[in-house]
C-alpha positions in Angstrom: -18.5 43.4 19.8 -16.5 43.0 23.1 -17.4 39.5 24.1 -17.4 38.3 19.9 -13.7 39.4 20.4 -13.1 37.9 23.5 -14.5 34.6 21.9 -12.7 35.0 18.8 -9.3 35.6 20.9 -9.9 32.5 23.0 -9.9 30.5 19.8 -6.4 31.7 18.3 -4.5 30.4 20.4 -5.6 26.5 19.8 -4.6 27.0 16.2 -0.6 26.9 16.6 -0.5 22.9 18.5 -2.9 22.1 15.5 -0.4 23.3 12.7 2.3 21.8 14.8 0.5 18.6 15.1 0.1 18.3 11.1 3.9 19.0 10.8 5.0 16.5 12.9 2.5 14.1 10.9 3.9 15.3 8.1 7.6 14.5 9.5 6.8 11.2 10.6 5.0 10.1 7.4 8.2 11.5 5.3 10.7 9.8 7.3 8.1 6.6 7.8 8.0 6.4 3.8 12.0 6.5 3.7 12.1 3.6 6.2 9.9 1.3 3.8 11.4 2.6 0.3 15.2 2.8 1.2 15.3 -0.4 4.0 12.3 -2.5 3.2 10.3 -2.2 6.0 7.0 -3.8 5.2 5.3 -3.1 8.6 4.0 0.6 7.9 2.7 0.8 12.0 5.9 0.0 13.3 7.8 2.0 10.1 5.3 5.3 11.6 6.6 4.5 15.9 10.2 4.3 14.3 10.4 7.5 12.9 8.8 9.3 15.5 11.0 8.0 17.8 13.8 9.1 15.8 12.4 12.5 15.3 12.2 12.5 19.0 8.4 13.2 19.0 6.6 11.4 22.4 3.2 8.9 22.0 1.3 12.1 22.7 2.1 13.3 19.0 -0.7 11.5 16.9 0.8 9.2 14.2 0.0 9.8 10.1 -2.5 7.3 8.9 -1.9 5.3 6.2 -3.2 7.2 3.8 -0.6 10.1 4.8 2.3 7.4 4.2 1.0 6.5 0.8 1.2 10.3 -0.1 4.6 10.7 1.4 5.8 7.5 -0.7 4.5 9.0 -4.0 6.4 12.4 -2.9 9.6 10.2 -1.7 9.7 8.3 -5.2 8.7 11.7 -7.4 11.8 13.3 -5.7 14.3 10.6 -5.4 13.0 7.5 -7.0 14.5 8.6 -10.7 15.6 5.6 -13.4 16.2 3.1 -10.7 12.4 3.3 -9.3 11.3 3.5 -13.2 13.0 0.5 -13.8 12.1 -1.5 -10.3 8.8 -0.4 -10.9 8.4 -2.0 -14.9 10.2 -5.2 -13.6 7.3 -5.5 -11.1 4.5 -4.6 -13.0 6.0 -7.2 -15.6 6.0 -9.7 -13.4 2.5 -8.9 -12.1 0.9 -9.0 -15.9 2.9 -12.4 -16.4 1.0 -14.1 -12.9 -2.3 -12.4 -14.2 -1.8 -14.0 -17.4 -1.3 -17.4 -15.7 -3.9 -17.2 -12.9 -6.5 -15.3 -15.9 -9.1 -17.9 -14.1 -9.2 -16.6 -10.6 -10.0 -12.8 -12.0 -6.9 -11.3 -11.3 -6.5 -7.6 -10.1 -3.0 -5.4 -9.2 -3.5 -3.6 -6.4 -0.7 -1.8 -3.9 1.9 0.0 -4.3 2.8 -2.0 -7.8 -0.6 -0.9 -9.5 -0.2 2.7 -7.6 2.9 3.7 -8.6 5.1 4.0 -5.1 6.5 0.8 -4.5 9.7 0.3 -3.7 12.4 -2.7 -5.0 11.5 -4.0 -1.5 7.7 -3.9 -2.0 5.6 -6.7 -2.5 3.5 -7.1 -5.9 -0.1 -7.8 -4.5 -2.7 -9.7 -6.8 -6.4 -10.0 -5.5 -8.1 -13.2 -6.8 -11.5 -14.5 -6.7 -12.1 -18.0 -5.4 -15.0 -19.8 -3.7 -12.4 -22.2 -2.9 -9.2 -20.9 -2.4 -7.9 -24.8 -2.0 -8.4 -24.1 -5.9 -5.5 -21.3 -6.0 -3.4 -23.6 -4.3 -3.8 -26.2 -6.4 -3.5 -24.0 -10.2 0.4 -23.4 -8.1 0.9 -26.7 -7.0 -0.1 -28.1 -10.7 2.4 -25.3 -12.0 5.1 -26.6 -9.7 5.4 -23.1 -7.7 6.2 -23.4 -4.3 4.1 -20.7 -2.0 3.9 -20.6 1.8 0.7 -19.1 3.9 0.3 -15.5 5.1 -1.1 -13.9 7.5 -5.1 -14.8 8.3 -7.7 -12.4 7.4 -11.1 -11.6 8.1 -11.2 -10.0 4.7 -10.1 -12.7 2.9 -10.1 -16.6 2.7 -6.7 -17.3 2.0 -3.3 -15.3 1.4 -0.9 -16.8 -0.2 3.0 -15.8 -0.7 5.5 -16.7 -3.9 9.3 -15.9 -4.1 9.1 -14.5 -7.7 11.9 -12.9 -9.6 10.9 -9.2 -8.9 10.0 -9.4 -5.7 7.2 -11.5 -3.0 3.8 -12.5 -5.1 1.2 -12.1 -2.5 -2.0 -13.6 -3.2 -5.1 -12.8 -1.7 -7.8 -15.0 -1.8 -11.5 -13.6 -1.4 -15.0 -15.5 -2.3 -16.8 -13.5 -5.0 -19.5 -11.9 -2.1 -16.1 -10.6 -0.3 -14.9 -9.5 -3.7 -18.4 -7.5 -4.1 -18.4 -6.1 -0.9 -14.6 -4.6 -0.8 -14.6 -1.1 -0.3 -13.0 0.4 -3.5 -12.5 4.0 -1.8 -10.1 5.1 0.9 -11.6 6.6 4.4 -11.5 10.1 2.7 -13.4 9.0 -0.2 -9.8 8.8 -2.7 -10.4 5.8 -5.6 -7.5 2.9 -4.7 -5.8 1.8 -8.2 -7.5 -1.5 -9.0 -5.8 -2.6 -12.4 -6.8 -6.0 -14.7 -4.1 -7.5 -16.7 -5.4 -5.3 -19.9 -4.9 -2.0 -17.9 -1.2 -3.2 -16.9 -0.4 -4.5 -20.3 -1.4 -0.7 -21.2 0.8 0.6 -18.5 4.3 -1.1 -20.1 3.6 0.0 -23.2 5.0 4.0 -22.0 
């Protein structure tokens, strides 16, 4: 009995840093999600040093992955969001369906924030497309006299591409249908990511 105590009493004490720890996640990943609603901050690693710095927490304090910021933006927009993030929100999804509708060939899916339900006016609307050749993408915008510039280089993809639409950045990514097949469609814990065709968003602005 004694030494199961003594065990059981060396344990306890470990237990208060730990809660701490997931508090101060929790802070950084509320204030992280204000930083990319309110001011646009598309970076979400540097949005996460940001408000830890402001919350005066060191680089010993473990930072909220980004699954942690995608709950705190669904919190952020529940509480605050209101009319003005219904609205934002229709206007994107709107102009999602109507670049689905025009790029129906490339197998268009809404994915993000747009297709989640937590973007922000600021956030971009983010369209996977199949391509073996994403020269082909290019050319379907070129032909329809939309001017796009290139983003970032992925291993996960063969192209992205970015549009200056009306409700906010278009950003294109371009994968082969083998990378297409083989994108994980579940977070690291196992959570479903919104994957929605141009039928399912059509459905969505009918509410």
């Amino acid at each position: 009995m004694g030494s199961r105590y003594a065990a059981n009493a060396g344990r306890a004490p470990r237990s208060e840093p730990a809660s701490r720890e997931l508090q101060n996640r929790a802070r950084i990943a509320d204030l992280a999600a204000r930083f990319i609603v309110e001011h646009g901050l598309a970076d979400w690693s540097l949005a996460k040093r940001k408000a830890a710095r402001q919350l005066m927490l060191t680089q010993r304090h473990a930072l909220p992955g980004d699954d942690e910021i995608e709950t705190a933006l669904i919190a952020h927009q529940a509480l605050f969001g209101g009319d003005a993030h219904a609205a934002s929100l229709r206007r994107q999804r709107t102009e999602a369906l109507r670049w689905m509708r025009d790029l129906a060939s490339f197998e268009p899916v809404l994915t993000g924030g747009v297709a989640a339900g937590w973007a922000g006016e600021h956030s971009d609307i983010r369209l996977e497309l199949v391509a073996d050749d994403a020269k082909a993408v290019e050319l379907a915008l070129i032909n329809r006299n939309v001017a796009y510039r290139a983003g970032p280089e992925s291993p996960h993809a063969t192209a992205e591409l970015h549009v200056d639409a009306p409700a906010g950045v278009l950003r294109l990514i371009v994968r082969t249908s083998a990378m297409a097949r083989q994108r994980p469609r579940r977070d690291r814990h196992g959570r479903e990511e919104p994957r929605l065709d141009a039928d399912a968003v059509a459905e969505l602005l009918k509410s």
